[in-house]
N, C-alpha and C positions, 0 to 999 in steps of 0.2 A: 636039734639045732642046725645041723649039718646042712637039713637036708630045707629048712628056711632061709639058708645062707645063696642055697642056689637059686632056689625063689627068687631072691631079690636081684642077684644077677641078672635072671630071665627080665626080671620089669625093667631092671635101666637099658637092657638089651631093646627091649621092646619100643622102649619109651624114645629113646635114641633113633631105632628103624624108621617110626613113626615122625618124627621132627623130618629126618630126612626126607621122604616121601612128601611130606606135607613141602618143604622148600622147594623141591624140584617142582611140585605142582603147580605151586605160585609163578614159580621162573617162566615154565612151560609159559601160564597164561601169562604173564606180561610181556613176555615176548610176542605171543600171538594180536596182545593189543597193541604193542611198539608197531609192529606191521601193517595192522591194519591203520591207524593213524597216520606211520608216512604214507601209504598207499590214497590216505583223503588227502592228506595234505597237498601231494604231488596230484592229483586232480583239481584242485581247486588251484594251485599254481597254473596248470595248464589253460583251466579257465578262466582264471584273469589275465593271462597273455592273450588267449582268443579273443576275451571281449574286447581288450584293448586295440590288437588287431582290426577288430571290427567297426570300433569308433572311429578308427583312419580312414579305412573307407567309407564309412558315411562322412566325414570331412569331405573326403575325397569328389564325393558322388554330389554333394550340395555344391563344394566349389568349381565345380565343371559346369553343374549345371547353371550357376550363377553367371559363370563363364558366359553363355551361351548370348547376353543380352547386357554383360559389362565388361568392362577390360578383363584382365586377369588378376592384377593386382588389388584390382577394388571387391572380385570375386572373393579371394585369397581372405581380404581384411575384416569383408563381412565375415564370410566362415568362421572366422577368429573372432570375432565380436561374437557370435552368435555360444560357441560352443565353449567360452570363458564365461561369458554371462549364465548358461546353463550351469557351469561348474559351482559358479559363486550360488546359485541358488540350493544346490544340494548342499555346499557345505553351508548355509543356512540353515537349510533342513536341519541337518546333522547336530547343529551346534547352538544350545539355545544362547540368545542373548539376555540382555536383563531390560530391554524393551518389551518382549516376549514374556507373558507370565508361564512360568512352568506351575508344576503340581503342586511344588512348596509354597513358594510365593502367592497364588490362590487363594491354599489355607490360610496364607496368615492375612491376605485380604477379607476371608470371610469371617476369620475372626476379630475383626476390625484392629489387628495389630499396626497398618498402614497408615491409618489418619491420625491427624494430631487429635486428643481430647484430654478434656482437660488443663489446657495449656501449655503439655508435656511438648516438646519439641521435638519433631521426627528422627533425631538421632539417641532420642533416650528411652529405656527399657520403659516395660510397661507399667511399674511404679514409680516412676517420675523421680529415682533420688540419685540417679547420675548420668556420667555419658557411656552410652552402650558400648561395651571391649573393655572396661574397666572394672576391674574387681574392687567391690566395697573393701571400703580401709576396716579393719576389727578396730575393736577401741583397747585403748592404752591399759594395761594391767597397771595394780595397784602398787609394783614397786617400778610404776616407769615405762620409758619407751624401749628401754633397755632391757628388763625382765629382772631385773635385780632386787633383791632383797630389800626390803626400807630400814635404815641405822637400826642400832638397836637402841632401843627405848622409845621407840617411836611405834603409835601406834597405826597400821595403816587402817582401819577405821574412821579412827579421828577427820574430822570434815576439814579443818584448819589445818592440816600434812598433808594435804591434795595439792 
């Protein structure tokens, strides 16, 4: 018995060395990926400073050259028109409106969820028995709107105790 007493010391020993090993390995590697992540990250900061950088002198470079055949100020203004109007078309891009059918909206055009039929009116679900965002009302249980028992000696079967 003795000598399965030390046995079992050796496995928590063991079991114990081996947790450790295992955490430090883990650490080692999320450390190695903490690093590499700030490393993208501070690249991709650099490069949107550069590109921004870079949009000012193409400002820069149209509104000289604008220069060249208008004032300065009217140079200046278009530049500004030109590269606000740019702006607003990307965050177009970027951002659907509800002008713009997206992917959903599509489907439920192709599933003719869009059109009136049936006389249903375009803000009501597609079985026509209310207005869309409203949850159907349950119906009234038999002792009430309240859930309470019916008197006693009443039977709530009876048609005439409704």
């Amino acid at each position: 018995m003795d000598r399965l007493d030390h046995l079992e010391h050796l496995d928590k020993h063991l079991v114990d060395e081996l947790a450790l090993v295992a955490r430090e390995t883990i650490r080692d590697e999320l450390r190695q990926q903490t690093r590499k992540q700030r490393r993208k990250a501070a690249l991709y900061a650099a490069s949107g400073a550069l590109a921004l950088y870079a949009g000012a002198a193409l400002a820069l470079a149209l509104g000289l050259a604008l220069s060249l055949g208008l004032p300065d100020w009217a140079a200046a203004l278009i530049t500004a028109v030109v590269f606000g109007g740019a702006a607003y078309v990307l965050r177009s891009a970027a951002r659907p409106s509800a002008s713009r059918p997206t992917a959903e909206h599509e489907g439920e055009i192709a599933a003719g969820r869009d059109r009136v039929t049936g006389g249903t009116a375009p803000g009501m679900p597609p079985g026509g028995k209310g207005p869309a965002g409203y949850p159907p009302v349950p119906p009234v249980a038999p002792g009430g709107a309240t859930g309470a028992p019916p008197p006693a000696g009443v039977d709530p079967e009876d048609p005439r105790h409704r």
